[in-house]
MARDO-283424 format. One record per residue (C-alpha): residue number from 1; x, y, z. Coordinates in nm, 2 decimals. Each point is the difference from the previous one (the first is absolute). Layout:
// residues N
i  u  v  w
NUM  X  Y  Z $
...
// end
This chain:
// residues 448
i  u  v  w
1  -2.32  -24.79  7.44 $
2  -0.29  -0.25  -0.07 $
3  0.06  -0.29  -0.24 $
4  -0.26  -0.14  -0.20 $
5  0.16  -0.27  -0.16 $
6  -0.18  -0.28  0.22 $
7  -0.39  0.17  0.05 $
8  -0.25  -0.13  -0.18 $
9  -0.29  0.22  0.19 $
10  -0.05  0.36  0.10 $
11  -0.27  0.12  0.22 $
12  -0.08  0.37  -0.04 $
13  -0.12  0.20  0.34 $
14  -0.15  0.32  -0.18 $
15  0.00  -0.19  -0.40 $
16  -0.25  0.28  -0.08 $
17  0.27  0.29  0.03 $
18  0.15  0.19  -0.37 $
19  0.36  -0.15  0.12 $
20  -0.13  -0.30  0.18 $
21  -0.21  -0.10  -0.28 $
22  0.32  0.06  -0.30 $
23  0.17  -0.25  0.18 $
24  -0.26  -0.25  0.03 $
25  -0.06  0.00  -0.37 $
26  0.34  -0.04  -0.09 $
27  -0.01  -0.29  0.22 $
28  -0.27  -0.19  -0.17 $
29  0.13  0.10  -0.33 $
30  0.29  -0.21  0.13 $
31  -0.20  -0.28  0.10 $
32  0.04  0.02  0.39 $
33  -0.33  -0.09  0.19 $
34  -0.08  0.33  0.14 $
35  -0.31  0.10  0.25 $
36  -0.05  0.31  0.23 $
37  -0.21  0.21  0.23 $
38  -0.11  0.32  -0.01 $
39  -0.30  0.20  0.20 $
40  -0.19  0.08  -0.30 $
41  -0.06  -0.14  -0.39 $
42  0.11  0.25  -0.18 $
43  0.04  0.01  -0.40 $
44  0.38  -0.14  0.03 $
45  -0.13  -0.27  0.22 $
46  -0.26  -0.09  -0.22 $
47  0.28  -0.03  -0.30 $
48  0.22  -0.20  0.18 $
49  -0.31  -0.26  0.12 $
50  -0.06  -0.03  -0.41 $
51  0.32  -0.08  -0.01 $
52  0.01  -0.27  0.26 $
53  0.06  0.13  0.31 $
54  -0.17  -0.12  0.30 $
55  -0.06  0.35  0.18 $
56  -0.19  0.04  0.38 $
57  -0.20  0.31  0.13 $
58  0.01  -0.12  0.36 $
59  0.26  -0.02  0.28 $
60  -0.05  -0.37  0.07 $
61  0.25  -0.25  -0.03 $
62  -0.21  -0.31  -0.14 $
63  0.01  0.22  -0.29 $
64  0.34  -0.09  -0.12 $
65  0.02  -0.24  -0.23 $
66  0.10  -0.35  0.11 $
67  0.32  0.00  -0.22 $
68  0.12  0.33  0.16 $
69  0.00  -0.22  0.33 $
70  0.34  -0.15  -0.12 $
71  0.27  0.28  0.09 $
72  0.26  -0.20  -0.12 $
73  0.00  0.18  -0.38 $
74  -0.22  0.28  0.13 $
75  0.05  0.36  -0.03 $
76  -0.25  0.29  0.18 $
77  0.02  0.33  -0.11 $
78  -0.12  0.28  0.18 $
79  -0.03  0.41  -0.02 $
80  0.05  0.18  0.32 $
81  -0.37  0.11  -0.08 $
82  -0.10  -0.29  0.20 $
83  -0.07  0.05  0.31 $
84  0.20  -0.21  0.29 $
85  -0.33  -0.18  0.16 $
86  -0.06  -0.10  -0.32 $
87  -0.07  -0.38  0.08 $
88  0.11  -0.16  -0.36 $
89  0.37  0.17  0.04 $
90  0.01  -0.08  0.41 $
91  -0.07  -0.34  -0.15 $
92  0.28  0.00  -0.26 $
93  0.27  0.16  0.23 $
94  -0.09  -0.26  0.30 $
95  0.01  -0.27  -0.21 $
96  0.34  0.06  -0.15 $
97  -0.05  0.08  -0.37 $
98  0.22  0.23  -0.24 $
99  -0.15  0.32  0.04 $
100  0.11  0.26  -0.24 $
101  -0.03  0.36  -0.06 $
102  -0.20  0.14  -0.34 $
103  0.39  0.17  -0.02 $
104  0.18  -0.31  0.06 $
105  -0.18  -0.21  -0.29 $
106  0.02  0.27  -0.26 $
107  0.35  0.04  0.12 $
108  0.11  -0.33  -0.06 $
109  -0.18  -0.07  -0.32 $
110  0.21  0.32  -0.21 $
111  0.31  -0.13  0.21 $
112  0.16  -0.12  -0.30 $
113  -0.18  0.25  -0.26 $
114  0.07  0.36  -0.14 $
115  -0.16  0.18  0.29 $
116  -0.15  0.32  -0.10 $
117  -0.17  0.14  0.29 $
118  -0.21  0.34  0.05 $
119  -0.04  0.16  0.32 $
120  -0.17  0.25  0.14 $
121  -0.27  0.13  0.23 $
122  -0.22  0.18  -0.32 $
123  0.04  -0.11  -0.39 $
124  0.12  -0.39  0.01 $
125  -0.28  -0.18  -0.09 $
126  -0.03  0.19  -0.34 $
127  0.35  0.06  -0.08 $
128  0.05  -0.42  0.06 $
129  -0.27  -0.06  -0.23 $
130  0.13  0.25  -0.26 $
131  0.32  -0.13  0.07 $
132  -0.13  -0.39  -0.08 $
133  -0.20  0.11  -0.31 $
134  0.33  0.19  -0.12 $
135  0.20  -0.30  0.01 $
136  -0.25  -0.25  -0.15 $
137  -0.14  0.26  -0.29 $
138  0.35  -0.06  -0.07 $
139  0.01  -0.36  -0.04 $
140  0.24  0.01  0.39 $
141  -0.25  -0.29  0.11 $
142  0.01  0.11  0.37 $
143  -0.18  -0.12  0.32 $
144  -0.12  0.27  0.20 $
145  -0.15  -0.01  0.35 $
146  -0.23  0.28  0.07 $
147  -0.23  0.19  0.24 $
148  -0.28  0.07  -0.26 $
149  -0.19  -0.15  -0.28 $
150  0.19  0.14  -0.32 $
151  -0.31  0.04  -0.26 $
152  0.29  -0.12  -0.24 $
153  0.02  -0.34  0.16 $
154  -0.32  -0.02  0.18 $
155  0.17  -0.13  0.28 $
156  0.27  0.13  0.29 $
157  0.23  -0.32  -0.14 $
158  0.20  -0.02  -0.32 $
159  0.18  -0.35  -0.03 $
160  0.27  0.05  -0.26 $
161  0.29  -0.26  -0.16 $
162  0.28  0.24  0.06 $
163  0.20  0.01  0.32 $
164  -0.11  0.38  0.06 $
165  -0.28  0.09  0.27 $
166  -0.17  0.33  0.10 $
167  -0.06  -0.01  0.35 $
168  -0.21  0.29  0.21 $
169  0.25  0.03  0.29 $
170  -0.30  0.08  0.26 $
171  0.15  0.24  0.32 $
172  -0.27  -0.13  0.22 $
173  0.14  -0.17  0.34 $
174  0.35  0.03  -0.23 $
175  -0.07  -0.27  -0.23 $
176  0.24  0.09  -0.29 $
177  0.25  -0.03  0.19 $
178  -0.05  -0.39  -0.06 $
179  0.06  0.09  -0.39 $
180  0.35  -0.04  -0.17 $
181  -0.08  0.26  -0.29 $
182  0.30  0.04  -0.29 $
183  -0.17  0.29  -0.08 $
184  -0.23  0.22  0.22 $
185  -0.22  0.30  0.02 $
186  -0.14  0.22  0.23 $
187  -0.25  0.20  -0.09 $
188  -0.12  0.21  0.31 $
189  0.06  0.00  0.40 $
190  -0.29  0.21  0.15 $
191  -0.06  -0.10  0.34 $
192  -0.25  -0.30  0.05 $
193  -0.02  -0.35  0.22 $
194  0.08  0.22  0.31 $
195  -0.19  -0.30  0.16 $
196  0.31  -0.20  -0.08 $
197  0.27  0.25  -0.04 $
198  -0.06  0.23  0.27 $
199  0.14  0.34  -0.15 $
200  0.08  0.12  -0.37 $
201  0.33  -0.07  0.06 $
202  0.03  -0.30  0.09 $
203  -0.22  -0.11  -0.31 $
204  0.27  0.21  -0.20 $
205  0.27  -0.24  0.20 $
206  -0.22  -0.32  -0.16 $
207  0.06  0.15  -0.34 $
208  0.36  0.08  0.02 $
209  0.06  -0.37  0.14 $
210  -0.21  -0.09  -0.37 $
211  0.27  0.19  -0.17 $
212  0.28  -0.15  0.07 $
213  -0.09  -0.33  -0.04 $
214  -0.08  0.11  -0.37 $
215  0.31  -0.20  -0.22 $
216  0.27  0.25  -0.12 $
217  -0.18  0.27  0.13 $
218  -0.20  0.00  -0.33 $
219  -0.24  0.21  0.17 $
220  -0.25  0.26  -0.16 $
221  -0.20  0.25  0.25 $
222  -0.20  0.32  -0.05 $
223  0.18  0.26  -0.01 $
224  0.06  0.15  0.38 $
225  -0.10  -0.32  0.21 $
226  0.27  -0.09  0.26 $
227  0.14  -0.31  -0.09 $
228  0.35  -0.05  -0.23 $
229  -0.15  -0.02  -0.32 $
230  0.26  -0.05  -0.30 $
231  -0.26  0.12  -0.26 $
232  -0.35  0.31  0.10 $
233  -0.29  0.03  -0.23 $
234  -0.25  0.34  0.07 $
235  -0.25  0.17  -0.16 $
236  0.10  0.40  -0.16 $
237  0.41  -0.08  0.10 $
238  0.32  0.11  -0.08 $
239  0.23  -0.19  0.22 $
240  -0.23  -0.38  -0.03 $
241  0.16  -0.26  -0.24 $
242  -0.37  -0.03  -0.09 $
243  -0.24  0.33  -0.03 $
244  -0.36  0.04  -0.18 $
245  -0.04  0.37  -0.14 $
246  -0.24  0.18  -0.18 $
247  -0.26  -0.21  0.17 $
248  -0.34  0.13  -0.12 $
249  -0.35  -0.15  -0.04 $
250  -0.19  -0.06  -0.33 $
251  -0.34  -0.17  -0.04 $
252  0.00  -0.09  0.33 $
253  0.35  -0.17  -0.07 $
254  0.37  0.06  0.15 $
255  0.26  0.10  -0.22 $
256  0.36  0.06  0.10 $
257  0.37  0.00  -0.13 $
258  0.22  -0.29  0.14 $
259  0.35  0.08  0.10 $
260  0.25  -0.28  0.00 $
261  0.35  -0.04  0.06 $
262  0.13  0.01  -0.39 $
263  -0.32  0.14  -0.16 $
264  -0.36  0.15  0.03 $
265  -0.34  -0.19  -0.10 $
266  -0.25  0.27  -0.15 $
267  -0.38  0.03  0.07 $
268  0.01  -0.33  0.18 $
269  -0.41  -0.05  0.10 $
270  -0.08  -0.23  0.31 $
271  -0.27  -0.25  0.01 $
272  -0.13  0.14  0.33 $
273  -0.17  0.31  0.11 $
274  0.17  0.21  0.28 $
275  0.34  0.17  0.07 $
276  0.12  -0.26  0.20 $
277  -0.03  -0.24  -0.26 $
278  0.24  0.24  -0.21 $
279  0.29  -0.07  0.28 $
280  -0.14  -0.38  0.03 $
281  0.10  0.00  -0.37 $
282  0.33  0.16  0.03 $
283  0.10  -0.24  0.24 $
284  -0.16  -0.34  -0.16 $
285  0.19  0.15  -0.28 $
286  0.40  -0.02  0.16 $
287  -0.04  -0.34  0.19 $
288  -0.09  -0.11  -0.36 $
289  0.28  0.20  -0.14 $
290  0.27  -0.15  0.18 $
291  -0.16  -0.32  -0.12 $
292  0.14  0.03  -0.32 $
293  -0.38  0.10  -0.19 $
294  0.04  0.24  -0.21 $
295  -0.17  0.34  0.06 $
296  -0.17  -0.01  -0.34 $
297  -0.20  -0.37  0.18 $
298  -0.01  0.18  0.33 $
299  -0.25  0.27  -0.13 $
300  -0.22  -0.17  -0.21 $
301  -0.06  -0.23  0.29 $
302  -0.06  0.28  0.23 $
303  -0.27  0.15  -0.25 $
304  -0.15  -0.31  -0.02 $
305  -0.02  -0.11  0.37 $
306  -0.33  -0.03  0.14 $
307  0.07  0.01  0.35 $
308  -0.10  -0.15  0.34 $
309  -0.36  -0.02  0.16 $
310  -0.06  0.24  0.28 $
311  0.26  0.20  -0.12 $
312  -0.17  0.33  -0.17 $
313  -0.26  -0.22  -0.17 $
314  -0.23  0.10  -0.22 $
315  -0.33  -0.16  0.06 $
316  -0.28  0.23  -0.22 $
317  0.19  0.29  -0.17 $
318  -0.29  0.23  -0.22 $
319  -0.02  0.35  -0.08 $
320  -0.24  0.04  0.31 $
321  0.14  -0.26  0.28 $
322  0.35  -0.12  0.10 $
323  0.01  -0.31  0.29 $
324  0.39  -0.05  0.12 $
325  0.09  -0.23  0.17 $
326  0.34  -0.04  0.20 $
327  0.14  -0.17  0.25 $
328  0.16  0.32  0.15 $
329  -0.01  -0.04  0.46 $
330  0.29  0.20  0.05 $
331  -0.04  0.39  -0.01 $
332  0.33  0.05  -0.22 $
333  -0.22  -0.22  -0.26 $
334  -0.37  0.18  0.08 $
335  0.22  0.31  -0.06 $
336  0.10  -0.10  -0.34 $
337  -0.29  -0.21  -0.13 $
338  -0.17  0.32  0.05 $
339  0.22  0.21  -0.13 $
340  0.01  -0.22  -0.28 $
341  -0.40  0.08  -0.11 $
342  0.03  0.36  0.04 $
343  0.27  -0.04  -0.25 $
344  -0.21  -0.19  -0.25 $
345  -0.35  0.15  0.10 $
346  0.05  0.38  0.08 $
347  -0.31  0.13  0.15 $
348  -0.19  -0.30  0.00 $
349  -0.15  -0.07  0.34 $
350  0.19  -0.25  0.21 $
351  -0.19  -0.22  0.26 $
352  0.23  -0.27  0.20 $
353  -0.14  -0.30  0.19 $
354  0.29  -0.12  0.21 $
355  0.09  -0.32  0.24 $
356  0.24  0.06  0.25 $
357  0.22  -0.30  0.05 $
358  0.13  -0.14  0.39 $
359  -0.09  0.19  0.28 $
360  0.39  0.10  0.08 $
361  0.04  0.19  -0.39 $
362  -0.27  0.14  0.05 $
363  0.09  0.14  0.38 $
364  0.39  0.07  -0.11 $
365  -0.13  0.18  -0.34 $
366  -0.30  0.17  0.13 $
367  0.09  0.34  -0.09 $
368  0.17  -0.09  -0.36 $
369  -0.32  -0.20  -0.11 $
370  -0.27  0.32  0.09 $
371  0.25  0.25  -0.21 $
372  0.02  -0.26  -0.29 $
373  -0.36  -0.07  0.00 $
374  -0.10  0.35  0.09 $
375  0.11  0.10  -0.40 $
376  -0.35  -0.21  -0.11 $
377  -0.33  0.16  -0.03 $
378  -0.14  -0.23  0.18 $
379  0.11  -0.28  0.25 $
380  -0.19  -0.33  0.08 $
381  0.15  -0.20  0.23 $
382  -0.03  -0.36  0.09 $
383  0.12  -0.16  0.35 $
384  0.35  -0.11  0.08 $
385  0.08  -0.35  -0.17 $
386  0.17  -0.14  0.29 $
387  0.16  -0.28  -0.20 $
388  0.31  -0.16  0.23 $
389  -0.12  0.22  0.34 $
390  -0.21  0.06  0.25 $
391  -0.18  0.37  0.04 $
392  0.20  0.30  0.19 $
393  -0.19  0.20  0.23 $
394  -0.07  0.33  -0.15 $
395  0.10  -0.06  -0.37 $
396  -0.33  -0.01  -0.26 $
397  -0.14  0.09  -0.31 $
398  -0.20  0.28  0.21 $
399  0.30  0.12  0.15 $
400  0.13  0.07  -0.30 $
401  -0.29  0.14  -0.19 $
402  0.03  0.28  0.24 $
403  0.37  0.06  -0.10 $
404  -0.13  0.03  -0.37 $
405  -0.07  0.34  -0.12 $
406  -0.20  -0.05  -0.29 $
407  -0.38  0.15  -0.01 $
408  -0.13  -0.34  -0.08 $
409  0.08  -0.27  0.19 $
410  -0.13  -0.33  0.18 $
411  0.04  -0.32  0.14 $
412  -0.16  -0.30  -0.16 $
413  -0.09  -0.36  0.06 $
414  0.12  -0.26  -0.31 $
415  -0.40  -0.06  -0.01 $
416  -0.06  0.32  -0.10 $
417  0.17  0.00  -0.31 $
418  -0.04  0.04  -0.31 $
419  -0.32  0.19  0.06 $
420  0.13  0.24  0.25 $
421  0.26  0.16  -0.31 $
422  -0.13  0.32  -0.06 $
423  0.01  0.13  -0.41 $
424  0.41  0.09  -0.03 $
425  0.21  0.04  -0.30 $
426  0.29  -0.17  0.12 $
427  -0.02  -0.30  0.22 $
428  0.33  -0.17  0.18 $
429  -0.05  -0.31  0.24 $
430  0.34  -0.01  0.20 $
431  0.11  -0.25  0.27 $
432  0.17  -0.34  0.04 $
433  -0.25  -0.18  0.19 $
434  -0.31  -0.15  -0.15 $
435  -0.11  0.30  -0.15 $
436  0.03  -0.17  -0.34 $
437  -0.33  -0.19  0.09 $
438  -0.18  0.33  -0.10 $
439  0.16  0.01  -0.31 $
440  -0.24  -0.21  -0.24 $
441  -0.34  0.15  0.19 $
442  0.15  0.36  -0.07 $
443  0.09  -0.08  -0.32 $
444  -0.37  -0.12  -0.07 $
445  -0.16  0.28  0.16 $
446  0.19  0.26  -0.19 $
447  -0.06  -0.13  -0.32 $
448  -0.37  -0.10  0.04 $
// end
């Protein structure tokens, strides 16, 4: 495992990523001289450059900084989203400096912490911020590293005086297997990263290996995953340690019964809209359980989370218009993010604008995506955000239009929005590329 006890400096190839970036703050909150790359200035970038850091745009190695010459007390941290030709990381690796995983650093940092990690291919990102605002609403003053912007926070890092961290345990190219959790999680196993993985089962292999690093086996899973769980949480069950019943909405809110191992919580409300945010609850709600909070703390704070951006967020809510936006690219989460407003907005006409995200989901998930989308009332899609790869012969927006069996249906160029959204009650924005760029001009539009 990588020590840090003698680096002073850490370069960051790909600073501007949600994981990437959580680490770089928490480095400059610990006064290390930190700098980076990434391909684009995004919003995260632009935070961490108020804050300091020295960030570059351009594949070119006279832009590293002159201190970051000295390799001596130098770290480089990478995600395997940078491509191999890149010339700063050809650079670093031929010149002999401690290069480190995304996995490695977080890895090493909660080494000597209460781990709590959460897991999972759908689900983390909110249960580990619900999970972090649990523990601090009740004075547990955590750190949390996360893979969204908890509205609670404002930020995707918490930096807390206790010696207890909540870490997103990230399944992509097996990185939680870096982690050394006392406690962990696992939320969901639906098959995704074939790119890395190959087959559903091996992915399911990657999680197993999760669990049993897991300390004591203090392991909580929903209910029917395959993995040795000691404790299960699901939603309407008779046989989960943890179960949500009599789930119903009202005013547009989700209420539910909370069953726990020596009691029940009644008419316990969630801060978030959705029925996935009812089981993101439930299991936000046993991690912090076996915490030692007690269940009285654990449902206040649930009512009064205010959730994570991108995730089923609100961003004009009237009688006459609704604009959602989520960061939903898998179909699994298009299925329930949809789902989700036909719960809350019976009969109210649904229209879905939707990036696709990498070329290979898109070919290995063809199918699944057309069927989830399909459920809209209208589909307006945007091209393939390629991010880490290069395009696959065959695989496009078009080509999957024509799967989609929805009357109204199109591709579209970014240029063409806002103006090309057509009057709709019920507007969603779904995709993990750089959709989110739309968000404020839609926002505008609809409201003007």
């Amino acid at each position: 495992m990588i020590k840090l006890d003698h680096i002073e400096r850490i370069y960051f190839l790909g600073i501007g990523g949600i994981g990437m970036s959580a680490l770089a703050r928490y480095f400059v909150a610990k006064d290390f001289e930190v700098a980076g790359y990434d391909r684009t200035q995004a919003e995260l970038c632009i935070s961490l450059e108020h804050a300091s850091c020295e960030i570059s745009y351009e594949d070119d190695l006279a832009t590293i900084p002159a201190s970051f010459r000295d390799k001596k007390n130098t770290l480089v941290v990478y995600t395997p989203a940078i491509p191999k030709n890149n010339k700063l990381i050809k650079y670093f690796q031929d010149e002999g400096y401690l290069l480190g995983k995304r996995a490695e650093i977080l890895g090493a940092i909660t080494k000597n912490l209460q781990c709590l990690a959460i897991a999972g291919t759908h689900g983390k990102t909110t249960i580990s911020s619900l999970l972090s605002y649990i523990l601090s609403d009740n004075l547990v003053d955590c750190s949390a590293f996360l893979g969204g912007i908890a509205t609670d926070f404002d930020s995707n890092l918490r930096i807390g005086s206790a010696a207890i961290a909540v870490v997103e345990a990230d399944e992509f190219d097996r990185s939680f297997l870096k982690l050394s959790p006392n406690w962990a999680l696992i939320s969901s196993m639906d098959a995704d990263h074939l790119d890395i993985y190959g087959t559903a089962r091996h992915l399911e292999e990657s999680f197993r290996l999760f669990s049993d690093k897991v300390e004591d086996g203090n392991l909580i899973a929903k209910e029917g995953l395959n993995v040795p769980s000691k404790y299960s949480y699901a939603l309407d069950s008779d046989t989960a340690d943890f179960s949500a019943v009599n789930i119903r909405v009202e005013n547009g809110a989700y209420y539910f019964d909370l069953i726990y191992p020596k009691g029940v919580c009644k008419n316990v409300i969630t801060g978030l809209p959705g029925i996935h945010n009812v089981e993101n609850a439930l299991a936000a709600f046993a991690m912090a359980y076996f915490q030692g909070i007690s269940t009285k703390g654990i449902v206040d704070s649930i009512a009064s989370f205010s959730g994570v951006k991108r995730r089923f967020e609100y961003h004009v809510k009237t009688d006459h218009q609704i604009y959602i936006d989520d960061y939903a690219h898998h179909p699994k989460e298009i299925e329930v993010a949809i789902r989700s407003v036909r719960d809350l907005f019976p009969n109210k006409e649904l229209t879905v604008v939707f990036q696709p995200h990498l070329f290979t989901r898109t070919r290995d998930f063809m199918d699944d995506f057309a069927r989830e989308l399909s459920a809209a009332d209208r589909v307006m899609l945007l091209d393939i955000y390629p991010a880490r790869e290069l395009p696959v012969e065959g695989v496009n927006s078009q080509v999957l239009l024509e799967k989609i069996t929805c009357k109204q249906k199109g591709v579209y160029a970014m240029s063409e929005f806002p103006e090309a959204i057509a009057k709709t009650d019920v507007l969603m924005t779904l995709g993990a590329g750089d959709i989110d760029v739309l968000i404020q001009p839609i926002k505008k539009y609809l409201v003007s």
